[in-house]
N, C-alpha and C positions, 0 to 999 in steps of 0.2 A: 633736855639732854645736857650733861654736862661737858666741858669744852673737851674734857678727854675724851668724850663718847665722839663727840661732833669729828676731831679731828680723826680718830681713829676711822670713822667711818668716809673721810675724807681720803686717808689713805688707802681705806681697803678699796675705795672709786680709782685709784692712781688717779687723782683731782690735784695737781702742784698746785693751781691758781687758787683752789679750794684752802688749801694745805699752809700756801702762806697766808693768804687772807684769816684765817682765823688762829695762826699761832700771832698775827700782829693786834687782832680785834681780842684777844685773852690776854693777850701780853706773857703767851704761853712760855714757859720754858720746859722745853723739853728735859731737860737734867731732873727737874723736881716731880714731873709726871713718873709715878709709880709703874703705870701699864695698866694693863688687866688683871683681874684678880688671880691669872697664873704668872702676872710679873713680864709679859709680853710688852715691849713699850713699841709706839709707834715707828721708830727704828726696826724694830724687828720683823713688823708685818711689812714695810717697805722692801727689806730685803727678800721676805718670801714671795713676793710677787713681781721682784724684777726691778721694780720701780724707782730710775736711777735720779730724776727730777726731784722724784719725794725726798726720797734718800739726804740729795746735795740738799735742799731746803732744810732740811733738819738737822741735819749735820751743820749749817751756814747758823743754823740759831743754839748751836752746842748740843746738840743731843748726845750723851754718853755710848759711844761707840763700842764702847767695851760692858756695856750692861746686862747682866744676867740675867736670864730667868729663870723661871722657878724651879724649872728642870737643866740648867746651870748654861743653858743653850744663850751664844751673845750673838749679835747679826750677825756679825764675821762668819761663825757656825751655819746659820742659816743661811747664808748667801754660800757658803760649801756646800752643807747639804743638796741645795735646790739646783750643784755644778753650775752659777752664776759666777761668769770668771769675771765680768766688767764689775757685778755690784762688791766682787769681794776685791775688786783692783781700786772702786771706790773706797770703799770701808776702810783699807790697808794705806792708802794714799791719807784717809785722815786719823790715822791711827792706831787704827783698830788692832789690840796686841795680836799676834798670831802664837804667840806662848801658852795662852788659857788653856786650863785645862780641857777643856770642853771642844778643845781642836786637837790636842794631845792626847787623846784618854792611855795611851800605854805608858805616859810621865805622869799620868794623876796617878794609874793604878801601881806601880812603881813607889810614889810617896805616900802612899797610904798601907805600906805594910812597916 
């Protein structure tokens, strides 16, 4: 299994101890990890499942708070979608833009005519 699959599947356990022990045993960074092949990065499945330990873990090794995926959705989104007010007070606390389109859709759809 590749270290992305391992961690991923670390996240989807909400495993923090998991979580950092192999982003330090990969010397993972999270910024350079792609995601899944729909562009999901581990950030993102944290956020769908709440998971505010994983979250800060990843976030504490840089993970791109504002990363899109492939359906233009960044955690920020997913932690609104899923009405998670702490993981989006996380996300927000480290950054996370709340401008994207993708939390905006009537200012995308707006600049798109």
């Amino acid at each position: 299994m590749s270290d992305l699959g391992e961690l991923l599947c670390a996240v989807v356990l909400q495993n923090v101890t998991m979580v950092r022990s192999l982003l330090k045993k990969y010397r993972a960074d999270p910024i350079k990890m792609r995601g899944t092949t729909d562009g999901v990065t581990a950030l993102h499945l944290a956020a769908s499942r709440g998971s505010l330990d994983v979250a800060t873990a990843l976030i504490d090794r840089r993970a791109d708070v504002d990363r899109l995926s492939d359906h233009q959705l960044s955690p920020l989104s997913v932690a609104v979608m899923v009405s998670d007010g702490a993981m989006a007070a996380l996300l927000s606390r480290a950054g996370a833009d709340a401008e994207l389109p993708c939390l905006n859709p009537e200012e995308g759809l707006e600049d798109s005519s």
